[in-house]
N, C-alpha and C positions, 0 to 999 in steps of 0.2 A: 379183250384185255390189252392194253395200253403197253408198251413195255417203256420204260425210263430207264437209258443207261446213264448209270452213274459211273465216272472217272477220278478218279482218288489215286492220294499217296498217303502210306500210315502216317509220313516223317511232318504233313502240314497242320499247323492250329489250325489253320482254314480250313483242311478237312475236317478235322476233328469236332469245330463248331459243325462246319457242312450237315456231317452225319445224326451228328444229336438233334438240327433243325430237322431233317431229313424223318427222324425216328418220329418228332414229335408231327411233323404235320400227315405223314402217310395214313394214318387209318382214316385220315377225310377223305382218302381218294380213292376208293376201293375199286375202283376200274384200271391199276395200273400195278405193275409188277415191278418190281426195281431187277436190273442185269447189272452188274458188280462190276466194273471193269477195271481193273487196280493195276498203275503202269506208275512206272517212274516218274521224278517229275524233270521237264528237260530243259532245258540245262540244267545238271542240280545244281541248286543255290550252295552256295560256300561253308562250308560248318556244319550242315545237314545229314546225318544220316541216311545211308542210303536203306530203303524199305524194300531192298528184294530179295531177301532170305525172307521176309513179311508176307509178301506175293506170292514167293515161290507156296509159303505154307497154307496159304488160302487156298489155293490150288489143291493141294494137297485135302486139307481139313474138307473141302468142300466134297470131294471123288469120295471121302469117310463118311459123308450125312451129318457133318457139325453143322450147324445154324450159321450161318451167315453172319447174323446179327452179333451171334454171341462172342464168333471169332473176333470181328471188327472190333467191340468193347474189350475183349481181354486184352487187343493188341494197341489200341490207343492207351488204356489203362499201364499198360507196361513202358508205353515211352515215355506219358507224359505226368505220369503219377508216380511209378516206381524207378522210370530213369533205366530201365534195364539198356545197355549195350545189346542194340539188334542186330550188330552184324556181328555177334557172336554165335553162331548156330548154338552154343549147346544152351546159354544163358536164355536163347529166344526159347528153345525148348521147353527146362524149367521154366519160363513162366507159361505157357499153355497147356500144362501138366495136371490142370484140372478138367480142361474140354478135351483132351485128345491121350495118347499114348504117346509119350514124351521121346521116346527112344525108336519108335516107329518114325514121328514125325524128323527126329533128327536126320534118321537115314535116310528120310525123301530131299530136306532141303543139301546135307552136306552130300548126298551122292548124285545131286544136281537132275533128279527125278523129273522138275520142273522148269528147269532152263529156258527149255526152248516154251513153254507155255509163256511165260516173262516176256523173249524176247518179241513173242507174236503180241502178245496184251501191248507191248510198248510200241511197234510197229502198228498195230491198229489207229489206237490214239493217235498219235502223230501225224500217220499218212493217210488213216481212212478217216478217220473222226474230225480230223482238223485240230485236236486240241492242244493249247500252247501254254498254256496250263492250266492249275486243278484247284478245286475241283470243275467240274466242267460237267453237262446236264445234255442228256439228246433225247426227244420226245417227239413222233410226230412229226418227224423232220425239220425240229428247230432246234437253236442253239440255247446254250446258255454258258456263256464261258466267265469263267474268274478273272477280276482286275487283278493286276498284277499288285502282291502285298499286300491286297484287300478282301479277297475272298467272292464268296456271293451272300449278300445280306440275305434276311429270312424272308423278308418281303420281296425279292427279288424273286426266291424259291418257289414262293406264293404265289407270284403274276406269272413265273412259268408255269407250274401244275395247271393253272385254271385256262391258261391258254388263250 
């Protein structure tokens, strides 16, 4: 099995397309496992929400057996559909109140349960991964990194998978 680390931040459209491309082409590749790797994005852009109360809860959700998949939709859905304020712990809570235990989850991100798993995910990226920003692809010892303000097209996605 192949592993494809993906590097994301909740707060990018370009993730967010990222992930839906991502959803859509994987069941053609059935030799590859997707690894989550969700870090900051660095510098944060200006006006941006910062996604690491997001992080921290992935971390979290993920140690409880929620779906990967489902968490990442509930949490793009909350930024970019319903607008909820994420760096509100309790506001991020209610909205994940339907996959997880809303008050369990609060006490892992606001009692910083997950910290240091954040600071390590953002230190990997940067200084092991090389990435300079997101979303951003490693397979097989290749890259695939995001134009800056442009993302990675789906066809881009497509000539990395196939290699």
């Amino acid at each position: 099995m192949r592993k494809l680390e993906v590097f994301f931040d909740y707060t990018s459209v370009y993730c967010l397309m990222a992930h839906k491309n991502l959803a859509e082409l994987l069941p053609q590749y059935t030799d590859i496992e997707v690894v989550w790797r969700p870090c900051e994005s660095h510098p944060q852009p200006e006006g941006r929400k910062r996604s690491d109360l997001c992080i921290q809860g992935l971390f979290f959700a993920t140690e409880q057996g929620i779906d990967s998949w489902a968490y990442h939709k509930r949490i793009f859905d909350a930024i970019f559909v319903e607008r909820v304020n994420i760096e509100k712990p309790e506001a991020l809570a209610r909205s994940v109140r339907k996959l997880i235990d809303p008050d369990a989850f609060l006490d892992a991100i606001k009692g910083g349960a997950y910290k240091q798993a954040l600071d390590d995910a953002n230190e990997y990226a940067g200084e092991k991964a090389g990435v300079q920003s997101v979303p951003a692809y490693r397979l097989d010892g290749k890259k695939l990194d995001s134009e800056e303000n442009a993302g990675v097209s789906k066809q881009q996605l497509i000539d990395f998978l196939q290699g």
